[in-house]
N, C-alpha and C positions, 0 to 999 in steps of 0.2 A: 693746208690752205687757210687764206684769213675767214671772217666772215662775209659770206655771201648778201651781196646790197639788197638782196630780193627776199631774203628768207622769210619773210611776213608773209608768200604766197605758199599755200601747201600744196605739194605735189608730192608723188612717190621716190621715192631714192634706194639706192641700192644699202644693202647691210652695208657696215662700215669692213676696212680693211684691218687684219687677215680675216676672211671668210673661208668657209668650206663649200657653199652654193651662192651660186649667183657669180662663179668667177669668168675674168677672160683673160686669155692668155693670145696673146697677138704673135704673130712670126716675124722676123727678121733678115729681112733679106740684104738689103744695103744701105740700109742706114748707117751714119757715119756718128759718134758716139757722143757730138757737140749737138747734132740734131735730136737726138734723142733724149737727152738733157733738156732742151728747149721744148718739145713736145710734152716732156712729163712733169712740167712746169705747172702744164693745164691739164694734163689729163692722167696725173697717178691714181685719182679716187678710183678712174674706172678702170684702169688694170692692173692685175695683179703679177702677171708672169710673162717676160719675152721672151718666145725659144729662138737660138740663133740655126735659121735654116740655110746658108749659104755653103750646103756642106764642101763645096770645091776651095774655098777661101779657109775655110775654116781649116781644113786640113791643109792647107801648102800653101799660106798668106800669112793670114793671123798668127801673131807672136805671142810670147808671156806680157810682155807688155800691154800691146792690145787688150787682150783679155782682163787682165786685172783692172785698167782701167774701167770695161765697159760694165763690169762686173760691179766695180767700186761707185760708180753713176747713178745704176739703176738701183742697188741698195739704199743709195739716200733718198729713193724717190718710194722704198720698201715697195720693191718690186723686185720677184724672184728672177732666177733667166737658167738655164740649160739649153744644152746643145739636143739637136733632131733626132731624132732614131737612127736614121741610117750610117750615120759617124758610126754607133754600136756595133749596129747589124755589119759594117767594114771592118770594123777592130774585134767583133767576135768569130768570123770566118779567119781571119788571119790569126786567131789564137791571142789576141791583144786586147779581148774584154778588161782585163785586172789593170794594163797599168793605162789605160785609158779613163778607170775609175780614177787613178788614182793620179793622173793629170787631171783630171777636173776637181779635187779639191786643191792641188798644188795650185793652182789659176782663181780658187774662191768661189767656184759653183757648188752650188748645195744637193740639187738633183742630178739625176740620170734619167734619163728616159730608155727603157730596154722594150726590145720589138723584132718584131722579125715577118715585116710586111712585104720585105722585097726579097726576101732569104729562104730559103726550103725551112721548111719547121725541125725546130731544136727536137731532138731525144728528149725520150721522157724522161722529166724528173729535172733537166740541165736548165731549163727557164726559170723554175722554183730555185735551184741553187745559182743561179746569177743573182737573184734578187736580193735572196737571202746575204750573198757574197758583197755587194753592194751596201744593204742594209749596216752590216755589223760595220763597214768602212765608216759608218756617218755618212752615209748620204739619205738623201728623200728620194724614193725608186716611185718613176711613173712609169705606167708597162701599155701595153697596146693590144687590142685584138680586132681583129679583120684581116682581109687582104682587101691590097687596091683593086686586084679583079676578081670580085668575088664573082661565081658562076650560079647561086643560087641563094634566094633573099635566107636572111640570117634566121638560127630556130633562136627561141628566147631560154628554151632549156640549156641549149649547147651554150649561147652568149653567156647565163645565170653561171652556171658550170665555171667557165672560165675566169671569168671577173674574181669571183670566190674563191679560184683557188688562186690567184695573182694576189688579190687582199690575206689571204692568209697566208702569204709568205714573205708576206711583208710590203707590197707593193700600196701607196698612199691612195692615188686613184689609177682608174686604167680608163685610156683614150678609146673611143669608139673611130674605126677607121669613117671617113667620110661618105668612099662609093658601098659602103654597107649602109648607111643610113638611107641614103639617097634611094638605095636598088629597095627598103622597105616602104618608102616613100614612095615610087615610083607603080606597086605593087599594092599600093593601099594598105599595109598590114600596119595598121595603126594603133593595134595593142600590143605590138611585141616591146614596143618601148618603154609603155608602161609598167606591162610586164616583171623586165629587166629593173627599172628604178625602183621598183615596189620592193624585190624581193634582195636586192644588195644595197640599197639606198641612193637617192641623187646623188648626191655630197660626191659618192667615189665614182661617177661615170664623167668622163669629158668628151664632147660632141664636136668631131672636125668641122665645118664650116666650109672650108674650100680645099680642093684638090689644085696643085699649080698655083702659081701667083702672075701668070702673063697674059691672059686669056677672060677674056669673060664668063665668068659663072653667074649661076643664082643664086647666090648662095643665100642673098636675104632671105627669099621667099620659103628654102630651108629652114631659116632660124625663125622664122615667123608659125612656119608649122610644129620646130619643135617647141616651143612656149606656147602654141595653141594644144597642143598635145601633153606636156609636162609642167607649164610653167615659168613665169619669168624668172626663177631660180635654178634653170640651167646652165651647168659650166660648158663654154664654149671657147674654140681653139682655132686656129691655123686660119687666119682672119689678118689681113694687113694692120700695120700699126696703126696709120690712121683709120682704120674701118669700125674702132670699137668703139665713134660716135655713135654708128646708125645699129650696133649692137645695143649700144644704152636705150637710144630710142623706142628698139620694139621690143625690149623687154620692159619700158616705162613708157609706153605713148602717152602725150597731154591729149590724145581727141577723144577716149574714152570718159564715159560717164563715171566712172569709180575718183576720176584725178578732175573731176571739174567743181566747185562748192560755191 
């Protein structure tokens, strides 16, 4: 971007791009790839990563074409993109983890995201070796822990646990599922997150934000307690493309005393 006509006013701003904290990573659902060009016109500073979730298109629509271009778009705007978990979680039950990796560099995606939120849990040992199997391919492995229905709020040793062993097998960061946050949120347990970031670092946890994209959630008020609890240097996810104004917002509000001089 050029220089900003205001910049003689100081306010907070987010670290510059690549970052490790402080990311957002927005979803994708039908944007068309001229729009999205147009959007990230104005808004590349504040994101960093778009995952394509349209998983019904994505598999039986979208071509090598498509892909490359939307792929080739958002690279000029250095902005990462990957396809959703559950594409995996389809191509690892039907035994097509490998050449599913290896259709997403053919097409220019750098990540994978591995999970298994809607799938019975992997054997021991096969989730470490996906990632690992991913890793040595060259790609960036993002990995997931929760379920969407989880049936009791999350322990911080079991989370600790797992985060750690997904980073030592090579995983970059691992997503925290959304109705786990929420079901701690909902339960008051308001140090388990600290907890968690304390003892694996911010940097490698990413916070869902919304569950569904057709429906009303709260999600703000979510992201307002996790930055009231962690920080405005949480990375944050699964958030409409334009929503990651009102993300900038409550991680840099102007009505606080710290941004008024």
């Amino acid at each position: 971007m050029t220089k900003p006509s205001f910049d003689f006013i100081s306010i907070n701003l987010p670290n510059p791009k690549p970052r490790s904290k402080g990311v957002t990573c927005v979803t994708d659902v039908m944007w068309t790839t001229s729009m999205m060009d147009d959007y990230l016109n104005d808004f590349e500073d504040i994101i960093d990563w778009v995952k394509i979730q349209n998983h019904r298109r994505t598999i039986s629509t979208y071509d090598d074409k498509w892909f490359s271009k939307r792929n080739k778009t958002l690279s000029k705007h250095n902005v990462g993109s990957y396809i959703g978990g559950m594409v995996f979680e389809m191509a690892y039950v039907q035994g097509k983890h490998r050449q599913f990796f290896e259709k997403n560099l053919e097409l220019g995606f750098s990540a994978i995201e591995v999970s298994e939120d809607s799938i019975p849990d992997m054997p021991p040992g096969v989730r470490t070796d996906i990632i690992k199997e991913a890793k040595s391919m060259g790609l960036r492995v993002f990995t997931e822990i929760g379920k969407k229905k989880p049936v009791s709020p999350m322990k911080s040793d079991d989370a600790i646990k797992a985060v750690l062993e997904d980073l030592e097998a090579g995983s970059e960061h691992v997503i925290l599922e959304s109705a786990e946050t929420k079901l701690l949120r909902e339960n008051n347990m308001i140090d388990v997150l600290p907890t968690i970031a304390k003892a694996v670092g911010l940097e490698h946890i990413y916070f869902e934000l919304r569950r569904g994209y057709n429906l009303e959630q709260p999600w703000m008020e979510l992201c307002e307690w996790l930055v009231e609890s962690l920080g405005p240097e949480i990375n944050v996810m699964n958030i409409k493309v334009d929503e990651c104004v009102w993300v900038d917002r409550i991680r840099y509000p102007l009505t606080t005393n710290q941004n008024l001089h």
